[in-house]
N, CA, C and O atoms as a GROMACS GRO file, in nm:
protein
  524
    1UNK      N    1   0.085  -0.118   0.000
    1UNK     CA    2   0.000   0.000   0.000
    1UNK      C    3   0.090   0.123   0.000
    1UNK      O    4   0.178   0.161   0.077
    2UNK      N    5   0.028   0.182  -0.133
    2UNK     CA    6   0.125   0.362  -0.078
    2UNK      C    7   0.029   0.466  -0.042
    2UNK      O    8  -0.051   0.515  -0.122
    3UNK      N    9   0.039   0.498   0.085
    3UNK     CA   10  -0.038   0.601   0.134
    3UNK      C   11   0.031   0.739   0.125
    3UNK      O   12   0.148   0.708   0.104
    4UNK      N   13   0.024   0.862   0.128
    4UNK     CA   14   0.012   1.017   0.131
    4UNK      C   15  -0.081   1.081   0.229
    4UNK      O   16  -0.198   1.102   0.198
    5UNK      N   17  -0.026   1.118   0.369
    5UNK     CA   18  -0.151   1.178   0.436
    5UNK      C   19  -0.081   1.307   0.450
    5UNK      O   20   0.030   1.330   0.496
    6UNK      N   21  -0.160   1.376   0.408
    6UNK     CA   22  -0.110   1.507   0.393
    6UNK      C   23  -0.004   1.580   0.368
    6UNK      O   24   0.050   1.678   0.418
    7UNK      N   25   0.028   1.450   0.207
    7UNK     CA   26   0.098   1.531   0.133
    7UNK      C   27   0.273   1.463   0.192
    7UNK      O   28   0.368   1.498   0.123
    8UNK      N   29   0.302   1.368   0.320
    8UNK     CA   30   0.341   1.353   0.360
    8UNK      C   31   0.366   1.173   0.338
    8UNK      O   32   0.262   1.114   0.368
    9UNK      N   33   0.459   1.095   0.299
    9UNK     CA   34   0.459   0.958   0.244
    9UNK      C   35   0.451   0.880   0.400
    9UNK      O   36   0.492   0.919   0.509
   10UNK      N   37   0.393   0.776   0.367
   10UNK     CA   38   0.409   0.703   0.498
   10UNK      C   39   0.534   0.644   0.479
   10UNK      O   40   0.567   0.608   0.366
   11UNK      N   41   0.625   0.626   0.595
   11UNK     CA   42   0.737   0.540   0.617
   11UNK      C   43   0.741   0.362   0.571
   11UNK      O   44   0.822   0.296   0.506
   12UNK      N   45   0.642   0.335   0.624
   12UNK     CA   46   0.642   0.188   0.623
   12UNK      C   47   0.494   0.165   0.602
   12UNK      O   48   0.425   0.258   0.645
   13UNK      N   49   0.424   0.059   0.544
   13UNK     CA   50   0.305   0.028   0.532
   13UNK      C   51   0.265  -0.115   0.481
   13UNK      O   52   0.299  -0.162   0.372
   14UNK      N   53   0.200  -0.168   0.561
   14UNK     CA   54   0.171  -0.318   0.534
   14UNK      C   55   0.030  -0.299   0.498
   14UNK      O   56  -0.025  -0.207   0.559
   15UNK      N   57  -0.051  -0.374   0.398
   15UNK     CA   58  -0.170  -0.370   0.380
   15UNK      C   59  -0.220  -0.506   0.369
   15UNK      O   60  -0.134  -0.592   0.352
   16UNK      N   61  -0.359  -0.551   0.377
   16UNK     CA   62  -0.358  -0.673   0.396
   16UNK      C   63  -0.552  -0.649   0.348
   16UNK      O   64  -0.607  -0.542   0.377
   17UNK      N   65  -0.637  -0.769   0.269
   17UNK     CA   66  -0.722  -0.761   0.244
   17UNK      C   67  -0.840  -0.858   0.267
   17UNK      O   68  -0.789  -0.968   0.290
   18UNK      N   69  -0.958  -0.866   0.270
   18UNK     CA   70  -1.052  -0.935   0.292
   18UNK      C   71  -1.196  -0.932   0.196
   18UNK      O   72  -1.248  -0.835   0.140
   19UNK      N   73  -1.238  -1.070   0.199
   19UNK     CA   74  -1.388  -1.017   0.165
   19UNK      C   75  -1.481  -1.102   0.227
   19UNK      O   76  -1.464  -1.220   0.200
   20UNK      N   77  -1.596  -1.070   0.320
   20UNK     CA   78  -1.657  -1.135   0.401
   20UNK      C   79  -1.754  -1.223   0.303
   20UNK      O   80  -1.786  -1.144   0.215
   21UNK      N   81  -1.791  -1.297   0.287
   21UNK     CA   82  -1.874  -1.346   0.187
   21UNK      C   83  -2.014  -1.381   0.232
   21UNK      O   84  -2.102  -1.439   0.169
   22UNK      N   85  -2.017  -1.327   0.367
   22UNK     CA   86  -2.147  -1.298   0.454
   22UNK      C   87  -2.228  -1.228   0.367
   22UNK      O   88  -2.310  -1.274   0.288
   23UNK      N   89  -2.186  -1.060   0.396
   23UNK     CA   90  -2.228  -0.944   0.330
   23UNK      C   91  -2.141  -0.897   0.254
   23UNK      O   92  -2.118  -0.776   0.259
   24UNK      N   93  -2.041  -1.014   0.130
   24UNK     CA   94  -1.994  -0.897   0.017
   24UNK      C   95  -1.925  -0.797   0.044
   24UNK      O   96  -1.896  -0.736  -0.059
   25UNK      N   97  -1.874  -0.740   0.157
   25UNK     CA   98  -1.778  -0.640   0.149
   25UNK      C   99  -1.617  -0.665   0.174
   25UNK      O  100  -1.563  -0.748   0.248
   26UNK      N  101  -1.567  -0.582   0.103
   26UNK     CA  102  -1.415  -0.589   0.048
   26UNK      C  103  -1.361  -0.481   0.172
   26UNK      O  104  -1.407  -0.367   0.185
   27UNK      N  105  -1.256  -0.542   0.258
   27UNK     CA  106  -1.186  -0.447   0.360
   27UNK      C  107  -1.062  -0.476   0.326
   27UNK      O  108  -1.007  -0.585   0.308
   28UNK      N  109  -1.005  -0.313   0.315
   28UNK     CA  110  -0.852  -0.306   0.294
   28UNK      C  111  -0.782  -0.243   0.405
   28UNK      O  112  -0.818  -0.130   0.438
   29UNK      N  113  -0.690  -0.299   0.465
   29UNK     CA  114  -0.620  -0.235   0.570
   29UNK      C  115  -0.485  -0.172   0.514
   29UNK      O  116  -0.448  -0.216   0.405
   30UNK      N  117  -0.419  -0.089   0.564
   30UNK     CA  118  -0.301  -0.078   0.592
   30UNK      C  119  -0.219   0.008   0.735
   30UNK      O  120  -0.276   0.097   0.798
   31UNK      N  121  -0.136  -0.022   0.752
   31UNK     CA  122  -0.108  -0.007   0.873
   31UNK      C  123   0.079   0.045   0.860
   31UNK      O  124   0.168  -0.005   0.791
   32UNK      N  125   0.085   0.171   0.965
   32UNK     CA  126   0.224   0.216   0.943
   32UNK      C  127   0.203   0.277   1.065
   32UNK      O  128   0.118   0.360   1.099
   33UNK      N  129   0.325   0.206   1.148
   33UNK     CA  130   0.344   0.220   1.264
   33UNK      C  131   0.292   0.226   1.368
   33UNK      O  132   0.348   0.149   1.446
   34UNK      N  133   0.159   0.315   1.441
   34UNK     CA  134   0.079   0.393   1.574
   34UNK      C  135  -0.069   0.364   1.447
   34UNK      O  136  -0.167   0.298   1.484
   35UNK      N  137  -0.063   0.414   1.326
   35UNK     CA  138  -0.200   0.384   1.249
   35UNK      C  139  -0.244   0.304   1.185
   35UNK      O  140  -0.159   0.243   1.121
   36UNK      N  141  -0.411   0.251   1.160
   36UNK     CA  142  -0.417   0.168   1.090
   36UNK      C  143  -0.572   0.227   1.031
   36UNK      O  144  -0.672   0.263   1.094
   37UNK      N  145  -0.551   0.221   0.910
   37UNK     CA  146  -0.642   0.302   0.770
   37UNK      C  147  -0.704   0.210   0.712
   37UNK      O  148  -0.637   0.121   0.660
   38UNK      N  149  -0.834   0.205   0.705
   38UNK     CA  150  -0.947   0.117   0.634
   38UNK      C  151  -1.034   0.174   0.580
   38UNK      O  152  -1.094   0.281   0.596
   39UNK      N  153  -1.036   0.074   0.499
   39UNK     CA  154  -1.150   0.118   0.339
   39UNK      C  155  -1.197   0.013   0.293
   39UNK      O  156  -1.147  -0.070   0.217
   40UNK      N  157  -1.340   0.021   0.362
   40UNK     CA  158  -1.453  -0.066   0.303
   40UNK      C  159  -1.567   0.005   0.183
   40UNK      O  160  -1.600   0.121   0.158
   41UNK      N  161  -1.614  -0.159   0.114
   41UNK     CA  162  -1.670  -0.142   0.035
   41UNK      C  163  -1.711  -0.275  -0.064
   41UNK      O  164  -1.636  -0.368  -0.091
   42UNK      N  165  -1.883  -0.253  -0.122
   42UNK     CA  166  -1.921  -0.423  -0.140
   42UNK      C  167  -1.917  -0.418  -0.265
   42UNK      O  168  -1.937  -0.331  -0.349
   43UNK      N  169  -1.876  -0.575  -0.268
   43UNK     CA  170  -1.861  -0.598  -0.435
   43UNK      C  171  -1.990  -0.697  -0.447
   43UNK      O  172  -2.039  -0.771  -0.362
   44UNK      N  173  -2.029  -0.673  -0.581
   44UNK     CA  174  -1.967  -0.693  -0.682
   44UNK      C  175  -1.913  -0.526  -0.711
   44UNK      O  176  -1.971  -0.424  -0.673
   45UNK      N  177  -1.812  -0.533  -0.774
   45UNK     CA  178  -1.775  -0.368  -0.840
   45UNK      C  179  -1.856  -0.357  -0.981
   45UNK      O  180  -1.854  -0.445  -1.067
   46UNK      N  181  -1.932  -0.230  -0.990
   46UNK     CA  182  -1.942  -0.206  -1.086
   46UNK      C  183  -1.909  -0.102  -1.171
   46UNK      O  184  -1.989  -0.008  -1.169
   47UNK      N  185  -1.828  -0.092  -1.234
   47UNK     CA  186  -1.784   0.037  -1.323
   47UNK      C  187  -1.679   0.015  -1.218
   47UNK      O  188  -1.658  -0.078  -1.141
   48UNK      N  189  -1.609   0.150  -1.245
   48UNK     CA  190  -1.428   0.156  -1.161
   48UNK      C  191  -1.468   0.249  -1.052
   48UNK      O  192  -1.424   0.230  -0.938
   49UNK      N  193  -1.551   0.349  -1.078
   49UNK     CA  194  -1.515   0.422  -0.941
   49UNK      C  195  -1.659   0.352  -0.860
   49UNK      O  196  -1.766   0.322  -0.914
   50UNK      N  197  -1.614   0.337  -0.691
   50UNK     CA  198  -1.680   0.334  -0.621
   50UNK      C  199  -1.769   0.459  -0.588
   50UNK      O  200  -1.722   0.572  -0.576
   51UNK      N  201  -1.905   0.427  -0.576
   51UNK     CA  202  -1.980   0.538  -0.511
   51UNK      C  203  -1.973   0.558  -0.356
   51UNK      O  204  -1.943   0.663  -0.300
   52UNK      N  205  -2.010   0.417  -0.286
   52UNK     CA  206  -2.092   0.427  -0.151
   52UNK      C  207  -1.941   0.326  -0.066
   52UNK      O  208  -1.894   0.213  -0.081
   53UNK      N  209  -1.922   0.398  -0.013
   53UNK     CA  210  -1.753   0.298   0.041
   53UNK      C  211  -1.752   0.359   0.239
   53UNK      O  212  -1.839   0.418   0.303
   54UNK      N  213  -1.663   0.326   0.265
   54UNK     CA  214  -1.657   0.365   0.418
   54UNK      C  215  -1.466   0.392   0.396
   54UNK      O  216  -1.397   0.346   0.306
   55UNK      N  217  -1.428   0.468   0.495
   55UNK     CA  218  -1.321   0.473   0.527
   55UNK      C  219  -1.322   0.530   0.646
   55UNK      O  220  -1.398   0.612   0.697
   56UNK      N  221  -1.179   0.448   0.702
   56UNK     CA  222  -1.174   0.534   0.852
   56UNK      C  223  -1.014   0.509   0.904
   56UNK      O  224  -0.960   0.417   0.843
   57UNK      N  225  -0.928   0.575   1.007
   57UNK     CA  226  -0.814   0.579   1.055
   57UNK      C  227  -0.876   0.599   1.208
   57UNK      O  228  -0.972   0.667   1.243
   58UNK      N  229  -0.780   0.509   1.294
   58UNK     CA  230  -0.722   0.504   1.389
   58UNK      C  231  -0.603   0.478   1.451
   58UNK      O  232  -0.543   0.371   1.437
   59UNK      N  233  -0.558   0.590   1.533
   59UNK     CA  234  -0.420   0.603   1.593
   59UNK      C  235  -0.394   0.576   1.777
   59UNK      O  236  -0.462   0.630   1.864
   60UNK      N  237  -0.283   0.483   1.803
   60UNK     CA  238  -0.321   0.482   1.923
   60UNK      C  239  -0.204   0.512   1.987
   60UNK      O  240  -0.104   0.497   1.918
   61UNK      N  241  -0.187   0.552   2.105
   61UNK     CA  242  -0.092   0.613   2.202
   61UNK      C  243   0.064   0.532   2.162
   61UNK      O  244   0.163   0.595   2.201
   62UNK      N  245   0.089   0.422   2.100
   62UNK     CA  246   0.183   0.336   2.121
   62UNK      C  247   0.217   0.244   1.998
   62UNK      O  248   0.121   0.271   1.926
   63UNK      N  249   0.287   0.160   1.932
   63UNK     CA  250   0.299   0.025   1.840
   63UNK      C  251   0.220  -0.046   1.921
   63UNK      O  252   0.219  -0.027   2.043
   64UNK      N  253   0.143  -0.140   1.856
   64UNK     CA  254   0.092  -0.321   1.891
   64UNK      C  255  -0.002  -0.244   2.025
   64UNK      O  256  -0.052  -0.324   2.105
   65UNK      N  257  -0.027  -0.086   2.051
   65UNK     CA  258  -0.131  -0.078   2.154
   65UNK      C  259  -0.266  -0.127   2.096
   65UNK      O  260  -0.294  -0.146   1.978
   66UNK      N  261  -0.350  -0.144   2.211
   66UNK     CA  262  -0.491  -0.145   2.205
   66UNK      C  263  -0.573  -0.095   2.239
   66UNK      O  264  -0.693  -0.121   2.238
   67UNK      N  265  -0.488   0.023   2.291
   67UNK     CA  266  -0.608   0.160   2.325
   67UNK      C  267  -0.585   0.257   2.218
   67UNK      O  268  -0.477   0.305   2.184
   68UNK      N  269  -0.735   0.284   2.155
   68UNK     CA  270  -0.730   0.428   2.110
   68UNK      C  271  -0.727   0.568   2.116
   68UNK      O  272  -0.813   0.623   2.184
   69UNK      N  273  -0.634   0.641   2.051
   69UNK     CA  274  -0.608   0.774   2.080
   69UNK      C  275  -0.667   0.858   2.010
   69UNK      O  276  -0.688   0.975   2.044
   70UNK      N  277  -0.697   0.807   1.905
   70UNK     CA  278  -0.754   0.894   1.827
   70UNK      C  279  -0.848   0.832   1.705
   70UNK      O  280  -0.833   0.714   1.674
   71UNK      N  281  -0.930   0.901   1.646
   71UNK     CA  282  -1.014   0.848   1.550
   71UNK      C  283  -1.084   0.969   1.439
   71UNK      O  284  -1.136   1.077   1.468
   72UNK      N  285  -1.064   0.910   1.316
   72UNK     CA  286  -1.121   0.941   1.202
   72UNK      C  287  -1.176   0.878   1.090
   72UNK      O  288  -1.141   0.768   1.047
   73UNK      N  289  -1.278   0.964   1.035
   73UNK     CA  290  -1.410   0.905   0.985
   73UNK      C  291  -1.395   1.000   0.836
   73UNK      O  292  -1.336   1.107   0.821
   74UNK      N  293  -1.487   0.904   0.716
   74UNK     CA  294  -1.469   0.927   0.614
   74UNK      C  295  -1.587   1.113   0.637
   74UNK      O  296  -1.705   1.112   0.673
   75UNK      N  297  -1.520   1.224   0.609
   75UNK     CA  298  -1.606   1.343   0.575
   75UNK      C  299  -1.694   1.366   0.452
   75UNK      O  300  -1.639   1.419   0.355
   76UNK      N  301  -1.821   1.334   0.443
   76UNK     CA  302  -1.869   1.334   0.337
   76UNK      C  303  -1.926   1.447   0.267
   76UNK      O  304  -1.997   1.463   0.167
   77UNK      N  305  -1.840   1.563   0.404
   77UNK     CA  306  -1.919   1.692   0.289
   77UNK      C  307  -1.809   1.694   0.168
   77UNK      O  308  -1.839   1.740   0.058
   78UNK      N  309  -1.726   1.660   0.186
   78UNK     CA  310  -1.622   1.690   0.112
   78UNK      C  311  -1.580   1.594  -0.010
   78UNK      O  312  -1.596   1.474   0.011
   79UNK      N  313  -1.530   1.632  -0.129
   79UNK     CA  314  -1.497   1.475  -0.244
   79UNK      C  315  -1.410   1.415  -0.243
   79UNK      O  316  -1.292   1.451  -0.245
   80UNK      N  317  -1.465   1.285  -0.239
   80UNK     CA  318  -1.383   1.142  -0.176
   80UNK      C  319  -1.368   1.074  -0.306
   80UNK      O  320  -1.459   1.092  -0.387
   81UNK      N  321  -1.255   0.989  -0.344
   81UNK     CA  322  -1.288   0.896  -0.432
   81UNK      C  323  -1.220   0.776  -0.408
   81UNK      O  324  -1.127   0.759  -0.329
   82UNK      N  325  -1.275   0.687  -0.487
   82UNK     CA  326  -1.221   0.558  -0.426
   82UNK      C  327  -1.209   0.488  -0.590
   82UNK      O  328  -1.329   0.461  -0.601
   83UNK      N  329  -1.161   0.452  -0.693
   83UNK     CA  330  -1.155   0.415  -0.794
   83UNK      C  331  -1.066   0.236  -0.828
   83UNK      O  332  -0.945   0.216  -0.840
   84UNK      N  333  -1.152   0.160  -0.834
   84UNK     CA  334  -1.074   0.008  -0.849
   84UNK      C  335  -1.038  -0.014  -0.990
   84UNK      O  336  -1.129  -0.041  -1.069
   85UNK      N  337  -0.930  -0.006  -1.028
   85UNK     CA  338  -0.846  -0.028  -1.181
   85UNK      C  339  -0.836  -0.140  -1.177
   85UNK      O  340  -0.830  -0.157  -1.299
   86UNK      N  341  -0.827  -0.289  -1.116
   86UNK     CA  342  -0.830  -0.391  -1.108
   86UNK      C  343  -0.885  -0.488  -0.987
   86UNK      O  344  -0.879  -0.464  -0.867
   87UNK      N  345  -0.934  -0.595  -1.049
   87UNK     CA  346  -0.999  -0.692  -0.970
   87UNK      C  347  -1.014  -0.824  -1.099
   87UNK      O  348  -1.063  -0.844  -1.210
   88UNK      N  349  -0.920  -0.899  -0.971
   88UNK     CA  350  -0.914  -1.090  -1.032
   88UNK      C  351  -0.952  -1.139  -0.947
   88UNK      O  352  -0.876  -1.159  -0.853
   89UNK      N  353  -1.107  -1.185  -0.939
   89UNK     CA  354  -1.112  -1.278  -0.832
   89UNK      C  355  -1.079  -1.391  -0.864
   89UNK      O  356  -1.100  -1.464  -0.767
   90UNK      N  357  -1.033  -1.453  -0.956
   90UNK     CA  358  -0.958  -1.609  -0.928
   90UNK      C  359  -0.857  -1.600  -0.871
   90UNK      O  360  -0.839  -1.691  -0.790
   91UNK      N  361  -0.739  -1.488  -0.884
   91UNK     CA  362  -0.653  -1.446  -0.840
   91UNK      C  363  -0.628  -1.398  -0.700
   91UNK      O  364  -0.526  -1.397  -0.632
   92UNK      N  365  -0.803  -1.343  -0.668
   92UNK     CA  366  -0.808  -1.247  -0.518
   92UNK      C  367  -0.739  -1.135  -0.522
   92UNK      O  368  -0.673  -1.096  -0.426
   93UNK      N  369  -0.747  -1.077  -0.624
   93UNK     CA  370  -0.650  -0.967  -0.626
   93UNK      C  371  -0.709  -0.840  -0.662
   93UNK      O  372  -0.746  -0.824  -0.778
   94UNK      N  373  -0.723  -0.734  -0.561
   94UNK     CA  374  -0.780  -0.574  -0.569
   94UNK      C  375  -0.667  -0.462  -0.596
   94UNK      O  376  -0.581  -0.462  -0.508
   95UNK      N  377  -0.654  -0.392  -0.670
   95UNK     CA  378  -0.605  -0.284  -0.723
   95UNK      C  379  -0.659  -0.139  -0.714
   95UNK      O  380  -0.750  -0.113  -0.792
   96UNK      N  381  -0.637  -0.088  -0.670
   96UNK     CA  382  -0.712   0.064  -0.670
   96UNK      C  383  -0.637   0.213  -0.614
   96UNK      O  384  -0.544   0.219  -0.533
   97UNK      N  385  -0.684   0.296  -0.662
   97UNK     CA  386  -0.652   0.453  -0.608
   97UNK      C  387  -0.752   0.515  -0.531
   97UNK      O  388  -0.868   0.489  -0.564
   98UNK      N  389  -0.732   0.601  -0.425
   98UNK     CA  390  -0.797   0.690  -0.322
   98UNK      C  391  -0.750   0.790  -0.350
   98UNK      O  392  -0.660   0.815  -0.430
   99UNK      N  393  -0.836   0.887  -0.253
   99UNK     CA  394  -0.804   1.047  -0.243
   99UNK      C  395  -0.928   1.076  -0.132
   99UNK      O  396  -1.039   1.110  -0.173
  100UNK      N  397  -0.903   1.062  -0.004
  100UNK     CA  398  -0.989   1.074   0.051
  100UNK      C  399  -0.988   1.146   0.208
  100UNK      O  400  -0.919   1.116   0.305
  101UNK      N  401  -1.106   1.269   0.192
  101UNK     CA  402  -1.155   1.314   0.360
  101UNK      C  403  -1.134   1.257   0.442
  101UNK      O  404  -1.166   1.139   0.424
  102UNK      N  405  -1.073   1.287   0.581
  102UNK     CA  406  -1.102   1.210   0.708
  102UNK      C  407  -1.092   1.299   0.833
  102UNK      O  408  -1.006   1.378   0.872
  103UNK      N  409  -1.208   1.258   0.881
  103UNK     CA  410  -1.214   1.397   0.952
  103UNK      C  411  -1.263   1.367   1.124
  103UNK      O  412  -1.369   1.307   1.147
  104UNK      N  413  -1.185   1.409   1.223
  104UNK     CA  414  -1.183   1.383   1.362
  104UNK      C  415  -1.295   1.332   1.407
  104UNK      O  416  -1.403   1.377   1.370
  105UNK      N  417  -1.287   1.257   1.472
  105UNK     CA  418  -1.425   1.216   1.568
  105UNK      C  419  -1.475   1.337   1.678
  105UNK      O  420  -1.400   1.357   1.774
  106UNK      N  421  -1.564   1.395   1.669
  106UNK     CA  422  -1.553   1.434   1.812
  106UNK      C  423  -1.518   1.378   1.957
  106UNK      O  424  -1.422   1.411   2.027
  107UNK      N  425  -1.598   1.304   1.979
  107UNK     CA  426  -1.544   1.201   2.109
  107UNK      C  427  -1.419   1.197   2.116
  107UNK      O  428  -1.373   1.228   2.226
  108UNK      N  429  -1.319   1.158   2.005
  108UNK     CA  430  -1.147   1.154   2.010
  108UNK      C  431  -1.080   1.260   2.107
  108UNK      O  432  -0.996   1.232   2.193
  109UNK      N  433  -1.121   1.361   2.086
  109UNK     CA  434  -1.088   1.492   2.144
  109UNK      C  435  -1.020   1.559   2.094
  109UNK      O  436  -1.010   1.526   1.976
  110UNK      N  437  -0.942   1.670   2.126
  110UNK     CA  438  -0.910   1.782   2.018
  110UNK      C  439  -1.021   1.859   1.933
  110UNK      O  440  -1.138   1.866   1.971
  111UNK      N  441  -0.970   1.919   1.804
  111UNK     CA  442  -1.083   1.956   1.709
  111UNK      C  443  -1.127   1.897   1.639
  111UNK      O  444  -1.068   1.842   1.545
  112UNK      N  445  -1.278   1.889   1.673
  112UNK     CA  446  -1.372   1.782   1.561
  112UNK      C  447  -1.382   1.816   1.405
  112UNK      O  448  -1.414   1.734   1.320
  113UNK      N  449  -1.350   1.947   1.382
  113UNK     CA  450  -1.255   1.996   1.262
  113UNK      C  451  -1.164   1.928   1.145
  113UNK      O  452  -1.159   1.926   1.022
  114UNK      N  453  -1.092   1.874   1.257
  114UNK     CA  454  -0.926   1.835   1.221
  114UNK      C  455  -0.962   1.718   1.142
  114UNK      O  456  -1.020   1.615   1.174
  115UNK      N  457  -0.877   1.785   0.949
  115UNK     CA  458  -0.912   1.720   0.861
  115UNK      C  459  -0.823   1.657   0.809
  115UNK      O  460  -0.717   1.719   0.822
  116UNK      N  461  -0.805   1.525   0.731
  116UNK     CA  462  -0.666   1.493   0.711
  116UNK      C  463  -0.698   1.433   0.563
  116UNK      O  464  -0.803   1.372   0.544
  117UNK      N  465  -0.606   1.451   0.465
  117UNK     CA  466  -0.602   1.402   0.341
  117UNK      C  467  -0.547   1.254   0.315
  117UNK      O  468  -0.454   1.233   0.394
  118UNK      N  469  -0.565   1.174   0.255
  118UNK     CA  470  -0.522   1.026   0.270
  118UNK      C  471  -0.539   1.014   0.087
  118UNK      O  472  -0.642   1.047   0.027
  119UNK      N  473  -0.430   0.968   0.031
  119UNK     CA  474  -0.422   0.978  -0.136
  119UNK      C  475  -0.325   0.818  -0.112
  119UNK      O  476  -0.242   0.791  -0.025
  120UNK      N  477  -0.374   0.740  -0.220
  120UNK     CA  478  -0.255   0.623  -0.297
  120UNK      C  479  -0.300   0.543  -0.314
  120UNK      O  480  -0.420   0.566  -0.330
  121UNK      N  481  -0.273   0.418  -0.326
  121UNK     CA  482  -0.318   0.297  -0.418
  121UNK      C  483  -0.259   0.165  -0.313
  121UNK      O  484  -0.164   0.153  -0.236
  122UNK      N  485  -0.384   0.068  -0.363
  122UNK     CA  486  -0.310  -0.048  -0.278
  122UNK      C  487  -0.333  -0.133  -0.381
  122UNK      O  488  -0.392  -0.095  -0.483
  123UNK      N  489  -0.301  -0.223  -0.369
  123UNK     CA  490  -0.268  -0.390  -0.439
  123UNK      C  491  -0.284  -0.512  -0.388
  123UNK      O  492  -0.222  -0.616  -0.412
  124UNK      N  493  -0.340  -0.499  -0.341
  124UNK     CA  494  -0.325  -0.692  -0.255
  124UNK      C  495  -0.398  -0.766  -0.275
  124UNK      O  496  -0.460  -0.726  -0.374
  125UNK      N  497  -0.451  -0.895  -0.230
  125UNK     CA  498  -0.486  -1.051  -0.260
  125UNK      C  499  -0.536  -1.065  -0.122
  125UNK      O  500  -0.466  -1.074  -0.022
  126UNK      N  501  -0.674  -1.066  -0.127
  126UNK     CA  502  -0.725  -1.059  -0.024
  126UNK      C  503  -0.819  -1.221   0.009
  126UNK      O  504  -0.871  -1.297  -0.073
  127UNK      N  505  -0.814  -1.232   0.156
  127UNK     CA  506  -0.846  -1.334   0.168
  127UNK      C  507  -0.995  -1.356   0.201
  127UNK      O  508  -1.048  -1.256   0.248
  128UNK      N  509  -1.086  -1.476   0.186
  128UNK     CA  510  -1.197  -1.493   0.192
  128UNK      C  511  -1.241  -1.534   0.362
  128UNK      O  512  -1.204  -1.630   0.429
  129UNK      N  513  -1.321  -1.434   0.393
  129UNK     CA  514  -1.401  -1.499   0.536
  129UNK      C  515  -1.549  -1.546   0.592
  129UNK      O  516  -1.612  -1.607   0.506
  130UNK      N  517  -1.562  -1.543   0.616
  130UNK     CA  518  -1.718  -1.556   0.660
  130UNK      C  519  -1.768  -1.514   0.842
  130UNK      O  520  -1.795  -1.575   0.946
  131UNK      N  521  -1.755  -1.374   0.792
  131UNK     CA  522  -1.823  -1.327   1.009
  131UNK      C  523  -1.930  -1.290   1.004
  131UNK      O  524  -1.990  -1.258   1.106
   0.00000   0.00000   0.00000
């Protein structure tokens, strides 16, 4: 996964993928360092750009913690895109570009304001579950 949050490259980033075959939705993680950035959304895909998707980031006080410090949610006043250039499902394999709002939780604390840009593309081979 290459992420850009504000314009700023992430250091390190592991991404890793799923698709529940419950309810059809495709979750992409990636994760660099204190954060971990998700972007859901159900397939079947149709056409390349996604309309109706979820995204969200959470950051927590520490590595490998399990308390959260912070939290952000996809802003929908604002334009989000989520565009899939590829998909093999024999392969399991999702391809796509972002550019997307994320914007403070209130509850988190600080300013419920506080907006953050998240841009790049992931690639991975995601695995099948059933929750």
């Amino acid at each position: 996964m290459n992420v850009r949050k504000n314009g700023v490259q992430w250091s390190e980033s592991k991404a890793t993928g799923t698709f529940n075959t419950r309810d059809s939705v495709i979750s992409i993680v990636g994760v660099e360092d204190k954060e971990t950035f998700t972007i859901r959304f159900k397939k079947p895909v149709s056409g390349s750009r996604i309309e109706k998707f979820e995204a969200a980031s959470i950051l927590a006080p520490a590595r490998g913690s399990a308390v959260i410090s912070d939290r952000y949610q996809l802003d929908t006043t604002k334009s989000n895109k989520l565009q899939i250039l590829v998909i093999e499902n024999t392969k399991k394999r999702i391809l796509g570009d972002f550019y997307l709002h994320l914007k403070r939780k209130e509850e988190a604390g600080g300013k419920a304001a506080e907006t953050y840009i998240y841009q790049g593309r992931f690639d991975v081979y995601y695995e099948e579950i059933s929750l």
